[in-house]
C-alpha positions in Angstrom: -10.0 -3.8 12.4 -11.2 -7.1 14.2 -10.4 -5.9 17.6 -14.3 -6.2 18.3 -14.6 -9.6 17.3 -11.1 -11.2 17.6 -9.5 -12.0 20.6 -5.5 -10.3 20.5 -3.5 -13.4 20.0 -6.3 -15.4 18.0 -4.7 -17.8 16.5 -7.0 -17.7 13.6 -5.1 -14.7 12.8 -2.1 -15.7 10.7 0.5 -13.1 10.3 4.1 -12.9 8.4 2.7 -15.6 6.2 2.9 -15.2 2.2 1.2 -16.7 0.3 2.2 -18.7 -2.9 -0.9 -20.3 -4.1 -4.7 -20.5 -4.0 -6.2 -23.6 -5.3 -10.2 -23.3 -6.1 -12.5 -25.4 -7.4 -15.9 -27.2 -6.2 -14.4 -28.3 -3.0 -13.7 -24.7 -2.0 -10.5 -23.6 -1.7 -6.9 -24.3 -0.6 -4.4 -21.5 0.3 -0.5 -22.7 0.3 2.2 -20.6 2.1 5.8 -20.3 1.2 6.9 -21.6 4.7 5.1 -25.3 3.7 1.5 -24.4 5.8 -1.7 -25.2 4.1 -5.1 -23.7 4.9 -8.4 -25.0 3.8 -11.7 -23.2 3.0 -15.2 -22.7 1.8 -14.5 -19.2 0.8 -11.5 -17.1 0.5 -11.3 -13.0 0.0 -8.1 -11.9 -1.7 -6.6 -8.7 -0.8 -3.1 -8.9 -3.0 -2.7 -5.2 -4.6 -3.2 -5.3 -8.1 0.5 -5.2 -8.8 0.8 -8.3 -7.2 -1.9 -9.9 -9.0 -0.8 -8.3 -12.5 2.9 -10.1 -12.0 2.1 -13.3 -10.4 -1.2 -14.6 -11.3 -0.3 -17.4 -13.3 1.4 -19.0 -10.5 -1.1 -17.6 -7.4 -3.8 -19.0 -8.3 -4.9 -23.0 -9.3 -6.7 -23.0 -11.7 -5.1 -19.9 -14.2 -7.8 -16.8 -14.0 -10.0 -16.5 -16.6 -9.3 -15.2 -19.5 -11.6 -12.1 -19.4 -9.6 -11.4 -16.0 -6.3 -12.3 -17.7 -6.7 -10.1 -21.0 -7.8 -6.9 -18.0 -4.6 -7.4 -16.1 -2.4 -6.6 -19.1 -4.6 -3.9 -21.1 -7.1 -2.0 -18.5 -4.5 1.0 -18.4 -4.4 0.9 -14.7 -0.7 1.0 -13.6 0.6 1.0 -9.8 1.7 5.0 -8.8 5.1 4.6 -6.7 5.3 6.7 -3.8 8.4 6.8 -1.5 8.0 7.6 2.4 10.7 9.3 4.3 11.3 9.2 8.1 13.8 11.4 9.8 14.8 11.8 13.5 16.7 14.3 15.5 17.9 14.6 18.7 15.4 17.1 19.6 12.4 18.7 18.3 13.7 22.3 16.6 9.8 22.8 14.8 6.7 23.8 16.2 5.6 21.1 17.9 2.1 22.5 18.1 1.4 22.2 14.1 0.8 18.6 12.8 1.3 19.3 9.1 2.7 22.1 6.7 4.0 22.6 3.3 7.1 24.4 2.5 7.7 25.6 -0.9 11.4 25.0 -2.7 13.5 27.5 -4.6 15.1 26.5 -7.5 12.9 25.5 -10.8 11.7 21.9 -11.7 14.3 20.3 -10.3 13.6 20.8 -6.5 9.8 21.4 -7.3 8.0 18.1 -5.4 10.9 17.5 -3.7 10.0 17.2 0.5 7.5 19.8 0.3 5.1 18.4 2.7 5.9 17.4 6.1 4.3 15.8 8.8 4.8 16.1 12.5 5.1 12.3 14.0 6.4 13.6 17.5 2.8 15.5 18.4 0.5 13.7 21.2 -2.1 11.5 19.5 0.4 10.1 17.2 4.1 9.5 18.4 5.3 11.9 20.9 8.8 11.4 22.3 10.4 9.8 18.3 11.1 13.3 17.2 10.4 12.8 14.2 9.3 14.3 10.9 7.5 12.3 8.0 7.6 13.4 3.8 6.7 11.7 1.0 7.4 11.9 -2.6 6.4 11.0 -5.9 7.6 10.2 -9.2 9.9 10.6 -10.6 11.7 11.2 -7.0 10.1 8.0 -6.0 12.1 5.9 -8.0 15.0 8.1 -7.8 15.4 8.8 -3.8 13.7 5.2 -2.9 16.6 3.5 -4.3 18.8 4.9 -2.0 20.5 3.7 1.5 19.4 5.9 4.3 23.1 6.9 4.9 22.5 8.7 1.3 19.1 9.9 2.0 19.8 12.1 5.0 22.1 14.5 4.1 19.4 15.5 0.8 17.0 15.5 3.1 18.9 17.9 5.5 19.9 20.3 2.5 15.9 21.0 1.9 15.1 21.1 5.4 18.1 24.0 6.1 16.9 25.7 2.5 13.5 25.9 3.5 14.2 27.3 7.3 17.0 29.6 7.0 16.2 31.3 10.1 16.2 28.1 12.5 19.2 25.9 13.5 18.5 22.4 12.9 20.5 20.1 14.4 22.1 16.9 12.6 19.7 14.0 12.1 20.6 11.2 14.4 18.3 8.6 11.8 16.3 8.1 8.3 14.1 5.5 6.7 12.8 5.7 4.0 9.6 3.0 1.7 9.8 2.2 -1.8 6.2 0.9 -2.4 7.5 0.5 -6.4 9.8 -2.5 -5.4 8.1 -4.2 -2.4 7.6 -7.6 -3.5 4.2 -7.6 -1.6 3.0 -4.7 -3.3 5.2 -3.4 -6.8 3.3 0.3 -6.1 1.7 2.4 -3.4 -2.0 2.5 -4.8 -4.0 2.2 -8.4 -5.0 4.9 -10.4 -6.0 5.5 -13.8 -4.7 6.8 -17.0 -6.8 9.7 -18.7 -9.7 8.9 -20.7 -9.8 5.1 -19.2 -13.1 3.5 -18.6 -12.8 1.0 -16.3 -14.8 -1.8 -15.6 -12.5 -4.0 -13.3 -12.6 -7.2 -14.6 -9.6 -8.6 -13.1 -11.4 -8.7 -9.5 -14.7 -10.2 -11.0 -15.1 -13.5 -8.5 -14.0 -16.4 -9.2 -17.1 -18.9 -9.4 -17.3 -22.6 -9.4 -21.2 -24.1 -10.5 -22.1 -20.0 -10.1 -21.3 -19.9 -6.5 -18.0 -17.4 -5.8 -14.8 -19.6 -4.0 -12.5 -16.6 -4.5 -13.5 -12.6 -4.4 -11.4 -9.7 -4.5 -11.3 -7.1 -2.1 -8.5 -4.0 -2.1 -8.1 -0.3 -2.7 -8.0 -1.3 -6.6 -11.4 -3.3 -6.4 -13.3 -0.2 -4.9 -15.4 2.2 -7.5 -15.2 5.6 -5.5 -12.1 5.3 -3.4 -9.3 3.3 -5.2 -6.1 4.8 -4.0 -7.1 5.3 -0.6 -7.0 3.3 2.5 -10.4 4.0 3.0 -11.1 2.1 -0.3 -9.4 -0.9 1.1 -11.5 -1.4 4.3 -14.9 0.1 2.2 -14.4 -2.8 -0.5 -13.5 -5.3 2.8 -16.9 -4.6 4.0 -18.8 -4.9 0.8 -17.4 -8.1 -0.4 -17.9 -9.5 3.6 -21.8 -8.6 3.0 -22.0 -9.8 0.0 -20.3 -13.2 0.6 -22.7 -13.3 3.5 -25.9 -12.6 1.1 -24.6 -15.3 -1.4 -24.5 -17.7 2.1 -27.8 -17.0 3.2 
């Protein structure tokens, strides 16, 4: 994302670096880190996913949020979805190599309906050739159910669809699995916002924070964006609208 403008290995780039606290106020800001490191400035974006910022705020940020934000965090009816990523590798490619998605359906009612339907095709050029590997992902309630496993448990599930769903092909034993719980990652607590039905939603949780009516702390993130919350294209869209706006406010 910065590749144009940052130098690899800038060391204004801080990475593996949580953060536990952002103090605002007239003199700016100050952004603490769990490792002891402190980092001042005139402005700060925040992009914390909104189940972040709905469990910690009261200790995140110095002053507490208004309570306008604080009353949208817990009643705006916009909960974190879970969504579970599954790797699996084998020792050699048994697929078509030439297709870089497909869906296969599941026999077998509700119970196997959702469950690693969708697969996509890591190994092809352009993405990861040589990792023979596939990619699924499921939601809930799998999600919850399949993301608390060990890989060790994961694999042979994942195996059982993959044989019931190509009974004509021999698929060889999977040499690895991984699988992402977005639900229970402290850095996130879900994979992306979305709404519940019928909920108007005005956002006032990401609303900046202001000091003498000029913003210290604005909030950026798939959540923030009006048109494409849920997406990783929301994420950089509302990164690039809050950057022009901070820079209109500066002006």
């Amino acid at each position: 994302m910065v590749k144009d403008t940052v130098p690899s290995g800038d060391s204004r780039v801080k990475l593996n670096t949580k953060v536990s606290n952002i103090a605002w106020g007239a003199q700016g800001a100050t952004i603490s880190a769990t490792d002891g490191r402190t980092f001042k400035a005139k402005h700060v974006i925040t992009t914390m996913s909104l189940g972040v910022v709905r469990k910690h705020h009261e200790e995140l940020f110095t002053p507490n949020l208004p309570r306008a934000h604080k009353q949208d965090l817990a009643d705006n009816h916009i909960p974190m979805a879970n969504l579970t990523h599954v790797l699996i590798q084998f020792p050699s490619v048994w697929w078509d190599n030439t297709i870089p998605a497909w869906v296969s359906a599941n026999a077998g009612g509700k119970d196997s309906r959702g469950n690693f339907t969708a697969w996509h095709n890591l190994n092809m050029e352009g993405f990861i050739p040589g990792s023979n590997t596939l990619l699924s992902f499921i939601g809930e309630p799998q999600a919850s159910l399949y993301g608390a496993m060990t890989e060790a448990e994961i694999m042979p599930i994942v195996m059982e669809r993959l044989r019931a769903q190509n009974p004509d092909i021999t698929i060889p034993e999977a040499s690895a699995a991984w699988l992402k719980n977005w639900g229970v990652d402290p850095l996130h607590y879900g994979a992306y916002s979305y709404s519940e039905p019928g909920v108007s939603y005005k956002r006032t949780w990401a609303k900046a924070l202001k000091h003498n009516g000029k913003s210290i702390v604005q909030f950026a993130g798939e959540a923030t964006c009006d048109n494409l919350n849920g997406y990783t294209h929301g994420a950089l869209q509302s990164g690039k609208e809050i950057g022009r706006a901070s820079c209109r406010e500066r002006v």
